[in-house]
C-alpha positions as CSV (number, residue, x, y, z in Angstrom):
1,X,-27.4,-14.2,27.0
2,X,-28.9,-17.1,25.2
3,X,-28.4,-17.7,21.3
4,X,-32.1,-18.1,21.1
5,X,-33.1,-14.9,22.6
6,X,-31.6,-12.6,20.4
7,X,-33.5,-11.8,17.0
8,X,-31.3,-11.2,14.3
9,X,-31.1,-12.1,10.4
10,X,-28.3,-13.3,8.5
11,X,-27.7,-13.2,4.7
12,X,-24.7,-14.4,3.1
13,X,-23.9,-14.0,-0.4
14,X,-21.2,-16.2,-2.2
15,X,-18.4,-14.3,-3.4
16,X,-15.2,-15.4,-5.5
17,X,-11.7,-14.4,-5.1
18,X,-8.0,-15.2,-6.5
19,X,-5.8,-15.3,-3.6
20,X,-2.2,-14.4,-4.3
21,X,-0.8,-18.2,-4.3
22,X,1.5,-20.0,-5.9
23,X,-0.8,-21.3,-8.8
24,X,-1.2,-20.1,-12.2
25,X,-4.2,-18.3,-11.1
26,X,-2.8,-16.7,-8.1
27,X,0.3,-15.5,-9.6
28,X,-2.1,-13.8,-12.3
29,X,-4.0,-12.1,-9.7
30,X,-0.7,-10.2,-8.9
31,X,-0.1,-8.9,-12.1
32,X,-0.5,-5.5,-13.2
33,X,-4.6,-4.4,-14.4
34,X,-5.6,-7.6,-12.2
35,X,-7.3,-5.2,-9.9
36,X,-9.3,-3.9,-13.0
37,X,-10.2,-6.9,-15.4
38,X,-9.0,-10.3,-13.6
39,X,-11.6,-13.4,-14.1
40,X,-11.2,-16.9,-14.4
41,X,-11.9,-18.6,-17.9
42,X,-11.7,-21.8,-19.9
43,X,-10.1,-21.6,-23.4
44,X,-9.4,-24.6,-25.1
45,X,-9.9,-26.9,-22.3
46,X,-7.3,-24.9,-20.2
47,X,-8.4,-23.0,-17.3
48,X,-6.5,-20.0,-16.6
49,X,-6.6,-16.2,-15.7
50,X,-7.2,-13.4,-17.8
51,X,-6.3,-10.1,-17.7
52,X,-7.8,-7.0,-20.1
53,X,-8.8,-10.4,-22.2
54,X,-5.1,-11.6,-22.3
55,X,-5.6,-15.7,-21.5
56,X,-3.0,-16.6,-19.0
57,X,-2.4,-20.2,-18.8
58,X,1.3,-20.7,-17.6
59,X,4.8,-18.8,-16.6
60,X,5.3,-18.3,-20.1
61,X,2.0,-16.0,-21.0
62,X,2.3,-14.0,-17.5
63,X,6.4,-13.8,-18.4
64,X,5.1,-12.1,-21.9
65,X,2.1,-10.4,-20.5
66,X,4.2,-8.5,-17.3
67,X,7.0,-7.6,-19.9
68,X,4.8,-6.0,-22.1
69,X,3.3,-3.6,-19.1
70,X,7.0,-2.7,-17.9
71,X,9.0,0.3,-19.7
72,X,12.3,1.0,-18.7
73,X,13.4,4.4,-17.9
74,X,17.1,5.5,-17.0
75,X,17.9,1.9,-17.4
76,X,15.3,1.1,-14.5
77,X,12.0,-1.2,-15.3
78,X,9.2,0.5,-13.7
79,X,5.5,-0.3,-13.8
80,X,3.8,1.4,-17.1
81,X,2.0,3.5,-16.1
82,X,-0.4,4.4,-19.2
């Protein structure tokens, strides 16, 4: 059947995403509460992630940022878990 003979209406609506990559921004998007609260912002003329308003810039923020949502228990890091 013919393209032109079928009626049918397309929208398409822009959407954005993080893809888990090896960027500062896709590494973010793997963190823990990325899920939740991840966006994209500027601070300072850096661009970076940010997670429940934590900026994320580079290895060192996500570094500080993951340890500080990991517990251990019976000398095992888990995921914190609230």
């Amino acid at each position: 059947m013919p393209l032109t003979t079928r009626a049918s209406e397309v929208q398409m609506r822009p959407a954005l995403a993080a893809l888990p990559s090896i960027t500062p921004v896709g590494m973010a998007a793997l963190l823990p509460g990325a899920s939740a609260t991840f966006s994209v912002v500027s601070n300072k003329d850096k661009l970076g992630a940010s997670i429940d308003g934590t900026f994320l810039p580079d290895l060192s923020a996500r570094q500080k940022f993951l340890k500080s949502h990991i517990v251990f228990r019976h000398g095992i890091r888990t995921p914190f878990s609230g």
